[in-house]
N, C-alpha and C positions, 0 to 999 in steps of 0.2 A: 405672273403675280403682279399687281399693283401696287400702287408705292403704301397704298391704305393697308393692306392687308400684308405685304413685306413690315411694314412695322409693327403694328401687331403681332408677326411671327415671332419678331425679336426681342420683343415686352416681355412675349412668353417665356421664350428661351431664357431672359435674363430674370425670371422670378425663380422660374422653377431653377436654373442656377442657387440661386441665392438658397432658396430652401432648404437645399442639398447640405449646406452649412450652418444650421438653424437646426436647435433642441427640437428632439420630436415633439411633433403635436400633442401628441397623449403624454407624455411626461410634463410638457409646461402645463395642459388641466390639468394633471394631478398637483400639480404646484402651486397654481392659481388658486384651486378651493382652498387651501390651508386656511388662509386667513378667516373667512367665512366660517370654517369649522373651527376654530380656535373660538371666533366669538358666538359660535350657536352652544359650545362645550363651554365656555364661561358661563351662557345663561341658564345653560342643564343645572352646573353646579350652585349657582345662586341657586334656583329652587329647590335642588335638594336641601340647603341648608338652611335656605327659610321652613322646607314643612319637618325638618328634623327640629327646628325652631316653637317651628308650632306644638309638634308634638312633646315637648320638655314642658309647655304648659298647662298638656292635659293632663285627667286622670290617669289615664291609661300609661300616660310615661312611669309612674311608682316600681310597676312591675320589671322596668328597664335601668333605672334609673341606678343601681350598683353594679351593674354591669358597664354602663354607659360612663360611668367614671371611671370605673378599673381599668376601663381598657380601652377613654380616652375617644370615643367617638367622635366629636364635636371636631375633635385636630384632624380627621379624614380631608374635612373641604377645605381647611387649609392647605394641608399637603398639595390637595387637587390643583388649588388655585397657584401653588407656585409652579405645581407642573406646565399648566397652561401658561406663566409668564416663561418660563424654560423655554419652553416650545415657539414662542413669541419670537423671542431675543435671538433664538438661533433661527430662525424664520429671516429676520429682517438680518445677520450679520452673515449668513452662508447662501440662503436660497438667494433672498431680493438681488443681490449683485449678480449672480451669477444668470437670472433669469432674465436684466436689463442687457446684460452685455450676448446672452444669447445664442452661442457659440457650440457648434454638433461635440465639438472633442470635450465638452465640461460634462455630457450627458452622465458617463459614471459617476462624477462629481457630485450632480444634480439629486442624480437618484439615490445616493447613500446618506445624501444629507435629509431628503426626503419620508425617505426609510425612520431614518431615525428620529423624524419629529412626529411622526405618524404613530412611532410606539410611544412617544411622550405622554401623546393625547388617550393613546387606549388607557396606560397605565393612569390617566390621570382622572378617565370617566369609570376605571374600575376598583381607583380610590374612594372617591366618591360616594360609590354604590355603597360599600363597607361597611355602614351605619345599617340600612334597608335589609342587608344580606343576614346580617349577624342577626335583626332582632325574628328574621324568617327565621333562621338555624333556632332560635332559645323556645320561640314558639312551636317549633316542632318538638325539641329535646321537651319540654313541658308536659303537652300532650301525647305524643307518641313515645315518651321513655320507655316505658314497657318491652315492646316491639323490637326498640333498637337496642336496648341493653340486652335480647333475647339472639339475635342478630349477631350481636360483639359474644357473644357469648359462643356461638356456634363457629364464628369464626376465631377465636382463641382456640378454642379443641380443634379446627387445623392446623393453626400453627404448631400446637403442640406434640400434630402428628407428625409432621415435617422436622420437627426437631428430633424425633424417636427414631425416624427415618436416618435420619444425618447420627445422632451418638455411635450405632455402630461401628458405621464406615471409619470416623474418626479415632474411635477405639484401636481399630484393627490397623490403621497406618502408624497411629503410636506405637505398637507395641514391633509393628515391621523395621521402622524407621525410626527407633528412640531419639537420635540425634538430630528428628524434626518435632518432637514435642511442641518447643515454646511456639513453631511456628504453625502448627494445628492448632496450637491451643488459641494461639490469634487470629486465625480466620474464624476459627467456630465460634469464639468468644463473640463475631459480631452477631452470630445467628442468636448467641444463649441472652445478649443483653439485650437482643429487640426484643425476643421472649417477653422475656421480663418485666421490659417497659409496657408490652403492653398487658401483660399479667395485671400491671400495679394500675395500669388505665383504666381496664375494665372494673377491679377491684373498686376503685376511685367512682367509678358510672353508678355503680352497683349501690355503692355507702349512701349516693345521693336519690337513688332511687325506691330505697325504701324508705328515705326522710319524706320523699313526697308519698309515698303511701299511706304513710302514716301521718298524713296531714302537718309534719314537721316544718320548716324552713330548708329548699333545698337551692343547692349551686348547680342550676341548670347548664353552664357553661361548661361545669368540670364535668355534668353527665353526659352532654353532648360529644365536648372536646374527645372525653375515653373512647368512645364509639370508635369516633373516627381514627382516632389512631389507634385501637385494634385492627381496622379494616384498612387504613394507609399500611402498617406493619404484614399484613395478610398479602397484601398485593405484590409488596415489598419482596418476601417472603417466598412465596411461586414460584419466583425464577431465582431469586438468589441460590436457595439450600442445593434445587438441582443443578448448577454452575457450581457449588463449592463441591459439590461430591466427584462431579467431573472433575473439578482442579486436583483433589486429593486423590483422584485414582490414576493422576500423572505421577506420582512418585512410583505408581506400580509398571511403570512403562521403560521398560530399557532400548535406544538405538543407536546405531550409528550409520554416517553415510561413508563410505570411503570410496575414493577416488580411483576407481581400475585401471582405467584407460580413456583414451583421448585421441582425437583426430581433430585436421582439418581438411578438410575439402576445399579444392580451387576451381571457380566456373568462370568461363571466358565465352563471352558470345561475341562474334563476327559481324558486321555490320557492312552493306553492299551498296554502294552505286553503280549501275550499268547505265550507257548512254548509246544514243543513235544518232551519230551525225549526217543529216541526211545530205545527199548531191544540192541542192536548193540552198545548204547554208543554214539551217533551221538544223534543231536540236530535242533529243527528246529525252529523257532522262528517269528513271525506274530504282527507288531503292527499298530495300529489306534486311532481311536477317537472317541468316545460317543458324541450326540447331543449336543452344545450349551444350559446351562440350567441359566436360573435366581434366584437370591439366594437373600436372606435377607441379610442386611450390616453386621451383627453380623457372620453369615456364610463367607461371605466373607473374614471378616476383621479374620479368624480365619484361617481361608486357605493357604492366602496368607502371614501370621505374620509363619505359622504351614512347608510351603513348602520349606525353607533353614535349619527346624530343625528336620525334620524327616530322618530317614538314607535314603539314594539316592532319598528321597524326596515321600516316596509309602504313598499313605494313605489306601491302602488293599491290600490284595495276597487273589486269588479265586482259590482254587482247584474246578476242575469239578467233584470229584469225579469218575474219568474211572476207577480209582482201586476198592478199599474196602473203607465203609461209605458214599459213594454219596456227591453231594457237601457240599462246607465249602469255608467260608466267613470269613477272618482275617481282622479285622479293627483298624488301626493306628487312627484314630481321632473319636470324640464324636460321638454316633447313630445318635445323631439329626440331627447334621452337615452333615453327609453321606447320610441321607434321602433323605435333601433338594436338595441333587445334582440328583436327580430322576435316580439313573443310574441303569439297569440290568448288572451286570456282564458277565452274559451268549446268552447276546444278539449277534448274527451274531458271533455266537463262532464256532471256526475254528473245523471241523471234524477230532477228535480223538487223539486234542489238551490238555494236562494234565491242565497247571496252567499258571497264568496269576498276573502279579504287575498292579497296578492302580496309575497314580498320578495326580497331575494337570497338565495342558497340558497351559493351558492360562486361565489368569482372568483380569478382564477388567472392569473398569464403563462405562456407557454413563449416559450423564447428558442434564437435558432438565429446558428449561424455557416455562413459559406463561406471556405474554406480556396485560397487558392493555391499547388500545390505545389511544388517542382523541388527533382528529385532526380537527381542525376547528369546533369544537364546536361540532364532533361527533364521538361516544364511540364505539370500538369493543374491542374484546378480543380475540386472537391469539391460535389456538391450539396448545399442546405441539410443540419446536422448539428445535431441539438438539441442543446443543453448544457445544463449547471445555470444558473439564475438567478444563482448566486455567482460561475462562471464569466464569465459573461456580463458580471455588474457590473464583473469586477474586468478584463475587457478592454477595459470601455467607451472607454478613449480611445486605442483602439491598432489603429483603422482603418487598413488598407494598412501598418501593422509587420509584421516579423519576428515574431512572440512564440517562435519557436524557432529556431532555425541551427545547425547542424554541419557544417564547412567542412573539406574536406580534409584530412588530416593530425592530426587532431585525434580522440583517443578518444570515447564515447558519452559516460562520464561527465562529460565538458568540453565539453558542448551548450550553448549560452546560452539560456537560458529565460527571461531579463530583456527585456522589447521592446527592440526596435533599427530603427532604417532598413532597409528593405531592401536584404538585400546587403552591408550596414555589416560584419557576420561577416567577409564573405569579401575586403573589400576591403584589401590588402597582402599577398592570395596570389598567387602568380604562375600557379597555376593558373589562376586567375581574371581575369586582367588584369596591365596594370601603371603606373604611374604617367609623367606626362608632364608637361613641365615647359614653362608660356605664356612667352609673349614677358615677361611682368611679371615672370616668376622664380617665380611661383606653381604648385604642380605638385597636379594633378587625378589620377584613376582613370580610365583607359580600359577597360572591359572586352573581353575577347577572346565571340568566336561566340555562341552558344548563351546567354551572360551578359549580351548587351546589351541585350534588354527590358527588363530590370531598370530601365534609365536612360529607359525611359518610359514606367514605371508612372504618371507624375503630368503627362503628356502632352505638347506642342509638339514641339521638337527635342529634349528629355529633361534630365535634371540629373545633374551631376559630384559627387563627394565631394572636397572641398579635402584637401589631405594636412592643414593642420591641425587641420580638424574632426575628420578620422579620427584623430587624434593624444589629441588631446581626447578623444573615447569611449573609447577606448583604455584610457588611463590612468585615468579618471575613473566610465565606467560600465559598459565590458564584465561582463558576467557578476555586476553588483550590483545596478546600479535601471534604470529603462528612460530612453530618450535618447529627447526630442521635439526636439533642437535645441541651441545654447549658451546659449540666453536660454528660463528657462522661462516668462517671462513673454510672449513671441510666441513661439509653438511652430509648426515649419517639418513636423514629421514628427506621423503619429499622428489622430485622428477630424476633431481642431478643428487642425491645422496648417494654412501657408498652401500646403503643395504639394499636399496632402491635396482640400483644398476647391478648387484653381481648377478652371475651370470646363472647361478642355480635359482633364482629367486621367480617368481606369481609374474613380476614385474615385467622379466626379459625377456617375455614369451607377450609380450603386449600389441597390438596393432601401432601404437606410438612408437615402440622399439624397434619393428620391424621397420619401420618410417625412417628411423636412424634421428630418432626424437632425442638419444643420447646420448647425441654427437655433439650436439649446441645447446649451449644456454640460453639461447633467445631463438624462443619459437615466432617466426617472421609471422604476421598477417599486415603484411605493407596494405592498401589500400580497401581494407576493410570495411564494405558499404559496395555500392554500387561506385562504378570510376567513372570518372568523368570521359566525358565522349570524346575521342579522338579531330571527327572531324562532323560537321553539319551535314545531313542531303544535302543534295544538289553544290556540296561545295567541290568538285575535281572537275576533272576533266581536261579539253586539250586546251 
C-alpha cells in the first residue's frame, strides 16, 4: 500500500469511527425538518384564519354565526398558534442543544423530545381545522337530519336491547347475592345512565328536527350533537354490557387452589477435558459433557457449596492408563457423592488420548407443585406443574394452604391470594355451611355436601374452625399476609404446622414427606439457576 492510499485508509477509519458516535442519521432529519414544519403550520394557520375571516364577512356566515359565538371558533387559531410557539420553545430549549452537541448516547433523549413536539404540531393543525369541521358537521345535521335522527334512532332500540339483555342477569345476582346489591346496582347504574343520556340526546335531535320541518327555527348543533352521542353511547355499549354480565357471573364462580404437594429436583452435569500429550512435546486437547444426571439434595448441596473451593474447580483427573498400570481414577470429593453423578470417565474417550480433569459443568433445580382443585363444588387434583424456583421458595411453607380462594359472591378481583386454611375463604358462607353452637357455647363450621372433605384434609374424624379463629383471620389477615394459625410461633396450618404433619393426615403420605420435607424448616435450593463453571476448557492438564 502507498503512503497516498495508507492515508486515505486511515481518513476512512477515522470518520466512520467518529460516526459510530454521532445521532443517527434518520433521527437528526427528522429533527432537522421541525423547523421548516413549524413555519409551513404557522402559514396553514394564518390562512385558515384569514378565509374563516373572510368568511364572518359574508352572507353566508348568518347561518353560522350563533353557533360560531357559542362555541367560540375564532379562539381555535389562537390556541393553534400557541401550540406552534410551544412547540418552537421546546424545539430551541431540548432539541437545538442536543442536536449541536450530537452525541449517539442522547438519541433516546433526541427522540422523546421529538415525539413530543411532533404531537404539539398535529394537535395544533387539528385545532385549527375545528372551525372548517364543525361548520361541515352543521351543514350536514341541516340537510341530512332526517336520515341521522332515523339512524340514532335505531341505534337507541339497541341499546335498549342490551340493557333488557343485562336487567335479568342483574336481577338474578341480587337476589343470589343480596349483600352485593349496592355493588350491582353500581355497575349497572353506569349502563342505565348512558341509557339515559342518550335517551335525553336523541329526544333533544328529535325536538329540533321537527322544528326544521316545520320551517321553525332549529339548533342544528344540539341535533347533530344527539346523533352522535347515541352512536358514541352505542359503541360504548357493545362491549361494555357483555364485560359486565361476565363480571356479574363471577360472583356465581366458587374456587380454590390448595397446595398438595411439592418437590425439588437436583440436576448436576459433568464437564470433561481429555488430553494427548504426544512424544514430540505438542498437545492435544478434547472437551465435552457427560449426560445430565439427578442427584439427591445432599449431593447437590455438596457440589455446588464444593465447586469455588476445589483448585480450578476438578472433582477427579482419570488417567486412561495408555502407559504402565492401566486406568486410575483420582477423586477430589466424597465416593458417595461421585457415585451419584452416575458418570464413566472412559466413556466416548478420545483414541489414544492419555488423561482427562472432570468438573461441574452446570447444576440446577427444578421445582414442581401439585395443586388440589375445587371448583364449584368439584374436586380434582393436578399432576406435577413445574414452577419457577422463586415461586417455589416463596410457597415453601404453605403445604396443604389455600394460596388462592374465590368464594361465592365475591368478584375475581377480591380473590385472596395471601395463604389461608383451607376453606378458611369460604367459611361464614352459607353456601358453604353454617355455624353451630357446642354445649360450652362455643360455635364451630359445619360444612354442607360436597364441602366436607375439606374437614379431613388433615385426617381422623376431621377439624372444625372455631368462630373465633375465623374471626381472628378475618379481621387481622384475610387478603394481607398468610395465616399458619393464632400463635406464629406453633403453627397449626401450612408445611411445618401441627395438622399439616400428623401422621393420619392427606399431607403425610406426600412426595415432599416422603423426601423428609418435615424434618427442616428450610427447604435448601442453594444455587438455584444454572452454577457457575468450575473450571474453563482447556484449562488442566500436566
Amino acid at each position: 500500500m502507498n503512503l497516498g492510499s495508507r492515508a486515505f485508509a486511515l481518513l476512512a477509519l477515522g470518520l466512520i469511527a467518529g460516526s459510530c458516535n454521532r445521532l443517527p442519521e434518520a433521527l437528526r432529519r427528522r429533527a432537522d425538518v421541525l423547523p421548516m414544519r413549524m413555519d409551513s403550520l404557522a402559514a396553514d394557520v394564518a390562512g385558515m384564519r384569514e378565509r374563516y375571516r373572510s368568511l364572518t364577512q359574508s352572507d353566508e356566515f348568518a347561518f353560522f354565526a350563533p353557533y360560531a359565538e357559542r362555541e367560540q371558533w375564532a379562539a381555535s387559531f389562537d390556541a393553534a398558534d400557541r401550540l406552534v410557539a410551544e412547540a418552537r420553545a421546546a424545539f430551541e430549549s431540548r432539541v437545538a442543544p442536543l442536536l449541536e452537541e450530537n452525541r449517539a448516547e442522547q438519541a433516546d433523549q433526541v427522540t422523546r423530545a421529538v415525539t413530543a413536539i411532533e404531537e404539539m404540531l398535529r394537535d395544533a393543525r387539528n385545532t385549527a381545522r375545528e372551525p372548517a369541521q364543525r361548520r361541515a358537521f352543521l351543514i350536514r345535521a341541516r340537510d341530512e337530519g332526517a336520515a341521522l335522527v332515523a339512524t340514532a334512532g335505531d341505534q337507541a332500540e339497541r341499546i335498549d336491547s342490551l340493557v333488557a339483555i343485562l336487567a335479568p342477569v342483574a336481577d338474578r345476582m341480587r337476589e343470589r347475592y343480596p349483600r352485593r346489591a349496592a355493588d350491582i346496582d353500581s355497575l349497572v347504574g353506569i349502563v342505565t345512565a348512558a341509557d339515559a343520556e342518550a335517551d335525553r340526546a336523541l329526544a333533544a335531535a328529535r325536538t329540533q328536527l321537527e322544528a326544521h320541518q316545520a320551517g321553525a327555527s332549529a339548533d342544528y348543533a344540539v341535533l347533530g350533537d344527539g346523533t352522535v352521542t347515541v352512536a358514541a353511547t352505542l359503541e360504548r355499549l357493545d362491549s361494555a354490557v357483555p364485560a359486565l354480565i361476565a363480571k356479574l357471573g363471577e360472583l356465581d364462580r366458587s374456587y380454590t387452589k390448595i397446595l398438595a404437594d411439592m418437590r425439588a429436583d437436583y440436576w448436576v452435569q459433568v464437564g470433561r477435558a481429555a488430553w494427548d500429550n504426544c512424544c514430540d512435546g505438542s498437545r492435544y486437547e478434547q472437551t465435552g459433557t457427560y449426560p445430565v444426571r439427578m442427584v439427591p439434595p445432599e449431593t447437590y448441596d455438596y457440589l455446588v457449596q464444593a465447586a469455588s473451593s476445589l483448585r480450578n474447580g476438578v472433582i477427579a483427573r482419570y488417567d486412561a492408563g495408555t502407559g504402565w498400570g492401566g486406568p486410575h481414577l483420582d477423586l477430589a470429593i466424597p465416593a458417595e457423592h461421585w457415585e451419584r453423578l452416575g458418570v464413566d470417565p472412559a466413556a466416548s474417550w478420545p483414541r489414544g488420548f492419555d488423561q482427562a480433569e472432570l468438573w461441574i459443568e452446570d447444576a440446577y433445580p427444578r421445582t414442581y407443585h401439585r395443586y388440589l382443585l375445587v371448583e364449584n363444588g368439584d374436586t380434582t387434583t393436578t399432576d406435577w406443574i413445574e414452577v419457577d424456583v422463586e415461586d417455589f421458595v416463596e410457597n415453601q411453607a404453605d403445604l396443604g394452604m389455600a394460596i388462592v380462594s374465590k368464594p361465592y359472591g365475591y368478584f375475581e378481583d377480591e380473590a385472596i391470594e395471601e395463604a389461608a386454611p383451607p376453606g378458611m375463604a369460604f367459611v361464614g358462607n352459607p353456601r358453604y355451611g353454617e355455624w353451630r353452637k357446642e354445649r360450652d357455647g362455643r360455635s364451630f363450621w359445619h360444612w354442607y355436601g360436597q364441602y366436607v372433605f375439606l374437614s379431613r384434609l388433615f385426617g381422623g374424624a376431621g377439624y372444625r374452625y372455631a368462630y373465633d379463629d375465623w374471626v381472628g383471620w378475618s379481621r387481622d389477615y384475610r387478603g394481607r399476609r398468610p395465616y399458619y394459625g393464632p400463635d406464629a410461633d406453633r403453627p397449626i396450618y401450612g408445611t411445618w404446622g401441627s395438622r399439616t404433619t400428623s401422621a393420619g393426615g392427606r399431607f403425610a403420605r406426600t412426595t415432599f414427606a416422603r423426601r423428609g420435607g418435615f424434618r427442616s424448616q428450610d427447604i435448601s435450593l442453594r444455587g438455584a439457576g444454572p452454577a457457575a463453571r468450575g473450571r474453563g476448557p482447556a484449562g488442566g492438564g500436566k
